[in-house]
Every structure is written in structure tokens, then in C-alpha cells.
N, C-alpha and C positions, 0 to 999 in steps of 0.2 A: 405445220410447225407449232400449232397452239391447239391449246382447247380452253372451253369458256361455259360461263352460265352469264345469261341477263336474265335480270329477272323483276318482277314489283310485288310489294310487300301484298297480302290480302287485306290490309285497311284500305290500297289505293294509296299512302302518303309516301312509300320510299319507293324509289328505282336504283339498281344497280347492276354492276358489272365486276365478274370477277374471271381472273386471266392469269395461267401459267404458261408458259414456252420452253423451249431450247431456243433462246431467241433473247439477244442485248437488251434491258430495260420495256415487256413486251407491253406494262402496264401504262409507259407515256404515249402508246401506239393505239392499241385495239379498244379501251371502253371509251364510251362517250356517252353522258347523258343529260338530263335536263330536269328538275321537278317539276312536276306535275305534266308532262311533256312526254319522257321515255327515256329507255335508253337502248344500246345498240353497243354490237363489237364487233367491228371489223379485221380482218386477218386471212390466213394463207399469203399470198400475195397482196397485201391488204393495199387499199384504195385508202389514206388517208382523207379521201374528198368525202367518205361517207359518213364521217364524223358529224360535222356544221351541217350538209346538204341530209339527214338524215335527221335530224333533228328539226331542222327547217320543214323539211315536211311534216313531220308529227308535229308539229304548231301550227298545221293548217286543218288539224283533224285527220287524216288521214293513218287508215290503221295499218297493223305492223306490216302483213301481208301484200298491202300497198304501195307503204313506201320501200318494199323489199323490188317487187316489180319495179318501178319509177326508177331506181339508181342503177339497177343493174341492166336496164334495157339501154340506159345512157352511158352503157361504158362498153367501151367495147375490148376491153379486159376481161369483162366477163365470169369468162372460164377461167380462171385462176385465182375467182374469190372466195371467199366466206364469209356469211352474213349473219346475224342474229336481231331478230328487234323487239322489246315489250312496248307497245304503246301505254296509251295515261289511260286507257282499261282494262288494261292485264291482256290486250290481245297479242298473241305471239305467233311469231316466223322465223325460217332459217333458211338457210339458202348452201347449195357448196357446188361452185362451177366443177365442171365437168372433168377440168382441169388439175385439179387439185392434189394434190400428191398424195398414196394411199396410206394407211388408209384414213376417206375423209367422209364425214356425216354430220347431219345433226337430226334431233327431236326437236319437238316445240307442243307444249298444253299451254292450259289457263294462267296465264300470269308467268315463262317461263323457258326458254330456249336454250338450247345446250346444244354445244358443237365444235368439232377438233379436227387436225387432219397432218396427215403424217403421225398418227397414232400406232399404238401397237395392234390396237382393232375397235371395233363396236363397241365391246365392253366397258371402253371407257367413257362415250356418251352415255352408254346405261346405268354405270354407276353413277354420274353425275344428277342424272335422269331419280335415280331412286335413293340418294339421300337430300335433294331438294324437298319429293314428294312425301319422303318420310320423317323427313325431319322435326325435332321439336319446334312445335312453333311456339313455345313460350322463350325459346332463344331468341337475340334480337336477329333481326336481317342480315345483318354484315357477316353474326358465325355463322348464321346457316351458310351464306353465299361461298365462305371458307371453309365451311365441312363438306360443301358437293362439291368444292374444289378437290378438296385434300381426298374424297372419293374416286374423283377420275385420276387424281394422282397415284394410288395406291392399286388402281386398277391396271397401272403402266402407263398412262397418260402418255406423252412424247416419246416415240421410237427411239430419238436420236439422244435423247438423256434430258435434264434440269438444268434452268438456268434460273428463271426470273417468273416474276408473278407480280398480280397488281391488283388491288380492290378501290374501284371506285361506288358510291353512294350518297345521291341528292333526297333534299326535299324541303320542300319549303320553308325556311329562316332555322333550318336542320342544324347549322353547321355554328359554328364558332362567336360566340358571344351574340347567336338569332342575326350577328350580320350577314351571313352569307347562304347559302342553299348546298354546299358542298359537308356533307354529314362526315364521311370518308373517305381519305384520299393516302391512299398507303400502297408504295411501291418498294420491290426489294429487284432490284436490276440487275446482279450477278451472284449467284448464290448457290452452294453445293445443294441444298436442299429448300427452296424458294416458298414452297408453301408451308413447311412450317416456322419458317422466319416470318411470312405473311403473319401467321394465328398470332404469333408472339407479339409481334406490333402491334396488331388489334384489341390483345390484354390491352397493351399499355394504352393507349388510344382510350379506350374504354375506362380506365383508371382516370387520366389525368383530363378528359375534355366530355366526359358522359353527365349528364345533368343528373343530380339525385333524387332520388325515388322518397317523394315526400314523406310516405308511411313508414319510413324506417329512420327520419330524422330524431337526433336526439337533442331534448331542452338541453343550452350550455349553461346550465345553472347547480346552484350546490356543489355535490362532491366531483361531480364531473366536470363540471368548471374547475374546481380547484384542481383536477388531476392534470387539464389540459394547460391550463396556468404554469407549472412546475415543469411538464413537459414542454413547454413554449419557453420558458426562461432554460433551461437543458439544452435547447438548439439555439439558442443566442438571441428569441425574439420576447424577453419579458414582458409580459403586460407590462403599463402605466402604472396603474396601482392593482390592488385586489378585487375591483368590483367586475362584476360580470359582463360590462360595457366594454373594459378594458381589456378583458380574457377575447372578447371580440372581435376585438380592432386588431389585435395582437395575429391573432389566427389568421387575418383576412391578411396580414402583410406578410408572415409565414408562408401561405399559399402562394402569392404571389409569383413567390421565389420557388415556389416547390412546383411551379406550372396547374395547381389545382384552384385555381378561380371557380373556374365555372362549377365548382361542387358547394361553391359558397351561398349560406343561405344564413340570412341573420340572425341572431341569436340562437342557434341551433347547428349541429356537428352531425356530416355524413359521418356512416361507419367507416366507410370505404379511407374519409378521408381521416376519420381518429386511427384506425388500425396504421393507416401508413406516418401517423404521428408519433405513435409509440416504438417504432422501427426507425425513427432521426435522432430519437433525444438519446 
């Protein structure tokens, strides 16, 4: 009823999981991971014990192919699961009881697992399969994970139709103001078309919580201060006065409100986040 890619980034710093269904919310279900640890997605019949107990393992060292054996020899479910694991070396496995409703498979290389079942055929692990390996990798992680999604989707993915899809991605102080290890956590639970509502959230994602890429900041000083000044007084947050201090403060309380904090850097303006300045005022 699903297919999946797990997978870890080639630095070693991200893990993730990405998940489409004919199947109610399949993203609060099937990925599970951990940074610097792994991740894993369980489905078919899915064992939600494989979540914690699979992650537990891969914190004891043990790799993908390992703790792939260890869970499924202790269940005597079995035949009616489906497995995927990357450990914290890019070692990968997949697993599809015998069971499994057809049709069900998966691949597994370096850093990367892929697998579905109740599909319209093979084709769709293979495409999963060949826009992960081909993928731009100057894309960050999460498109890629949603372009070998949107691959196995376009390849027919789910016999039984679209519902829902889900991208999870760790990594260490990854996530939300460096407190957390949770990079992205983006679920769309009922949806006529799920993986491209998926991409579209992950734009936004990317807009309003992606940290700025130092070599494209711009000094907020002179005419660019004063442009962002006038546009800051346009949306209702005027500087204090005219100095470049106050064009500052002015911005960081704008953002605030506009969910783009984390693009804040002092004395200095993302593009990302002026372009979406001149689209308020």
C-alpha cells in the first residue's frame, strides 16, 4: 500500500525518509529516524514496534542489514512486512515478507533503500531507484528525497490510487532555531495529489525556516537600507528613526511576524528574505 525511499545524505550529516500511500496520514506511520543514528520505514502491514526498536538498534552500532534480521526474526508477522534501513554509514537493506500484497519489492545501494508493495509493478522501485542515483546533488536532500518520490509516483506508484505522503529529515541541531535535530517534518494526510502538495510545502519550508547562505547576504546599509526602510514603514513596521541600526531592529520584528527569523542575520538582508519584502509592502 506504500512505497518509500530512506536514505543518508553523502556528507554522512542528514538521514531521511520519504512516503507516499493510498493509505490515511502514511507519513505519521512508516518513517522513523534518528541523526547521526539512521533511519528506517516501515509499512505493508506495518509493525509500528519497528520505529523505536530499530533505531535502538542502530544506537548499538549495528548495521542496516542487521538490524533488518534482529526485528523481523522477532516477529512473527513477518510475512506481511516491509522494511527499509540506512544506518549512520550509508549501509543499506530492505526487506518484503513473502506475504506482501503484489506487487511488492525493494532495491538497496550505498546510502539508500527503496521499496513499495501493492504497486502497479517494479517499475516503480526502479524509478525511485534512478532519480535518487541521478539526481542533482547540488539539490539539498529533502528535493532530492521528493523528486525519487514524485519519480515512483509518475511511474504509477500505488495500484489502488493517491492519498497521502510524508517527508521526514534529521541531523544534528538541523532543525529549528539549532534546538532540535528534526531538519523536516512535513506531512500532507489526505490529498488528491500528495506528492505534489508534498514539493510545495517543502518550497515553503525552505523559504521561511532554511538558514541563509552567507555569500549571497546583502550589507543593509545606504540605498538598500533606505529601500528596505520605506518598505518596512509600507507594511506597518517603520524603523525608529533613519539610522541603519533602526532599518535593523525594524526588519528582525517584521520577520518575526512573517515566520522568517531564522534568515536573520544582523546587519545584513537574505535575498530570499528582501524579494519576499517587496511582495508585503
Amino acid at each position: 500500500m506504500t512505497f518509500s525511499i530512506v536514505a543518508r545524505s553523502d556528507d554522512g550529516r542528514l538521514h531521511g525518509v520519504a512516503v507516499a500511500s493510498k493509505f490515511l496520514a502514511a507519513g505519521a506511520v512508516v518513517p522513523a529516524a534518528e541523526a547521526e543514528v539512521g533511519a528506517l520505514a516501515t509499512q505493508a502491514h506495518a509493525n509500528l514496534a519497528y520505529g523505536p526498536q530499530g533505531l535502538a538498534l542502530l544506537r548499538t552500532g549495528l548495521g542496516a542489514a542487521d538490524v533488518i534480521a534482529g526485528l523481523v526474526a522477532a516477529d512473527s508477522g513477518r510475512a506481511a512486512r516491509q522494511l527499509g534501513v540506512v544506518d549512520a554509514d550509508g549501509g543499506a537493506a530492505t526487506y518484503t515478507g513473502e506475504d506482501c500484497h503484489d506487487w511488492a519489492g525493494g532495491q538497496a545501494g550505498d546510502g539508500w533503500a527503496a521499496q513499495g508493495n501493492i504497486l502497479v509493478g517494479p517499475e516503480v522501485v526502479d524509478a525511485i531507484r534512478d532519480a535518487w542515483l541521478g539526481g542533482d546533488a547540488r539539490r539539498r536532500f529533502a528535493e532530492r528525497l521528493v523528486d525519487a518520490l514524485r519519480a515512483g509516483d509518475r511511474a504509477g506508484g500505488d495500484r489502488r490510487g493517491r492519498q497521502s505522503a510524508g517527508l521526514l529529515v534529521v541531523a544534528r541541531r538541523g532543525g529549528y532555531g539549532g534546538g532540535s535535530d528534526v531538519v523536516v517534518d512535513l506531512r500532507v494526510d489526505d490529498h488528491p495529489d500528495p506528492v505534489t502538495e508534498l514539493a510545495r510545502l517543502l518550497d515553503v519550508h525552505v523559504m521561511l525556516f532554511e538558514r541563509p547562505d552567507p555569500a549571497t547576504l546583502l550589507d543593509l546599509t545606504g540605498e538598500l537600507a533606505a529601500e528596505v526602510a520605506a518598505l518596512l514603514t509600507a507594511a506597518g513596521h517603520a524603523p525608529a528613526d533613519g539610522g541603519d541600526v533602526a532599518v535593523d531592529a525594524a526588519l528582525v520584528d517584521w520577520a518575526g511576524v512573517e515566520n522568517l527569523e531564522e534568515r536573520m542575520v544582523s546587519g545584513r538582508i537574505d535575498p530570499v528574505v528582501l524579494a519576499h519584502l517587496r511582495t508585503r509592502a
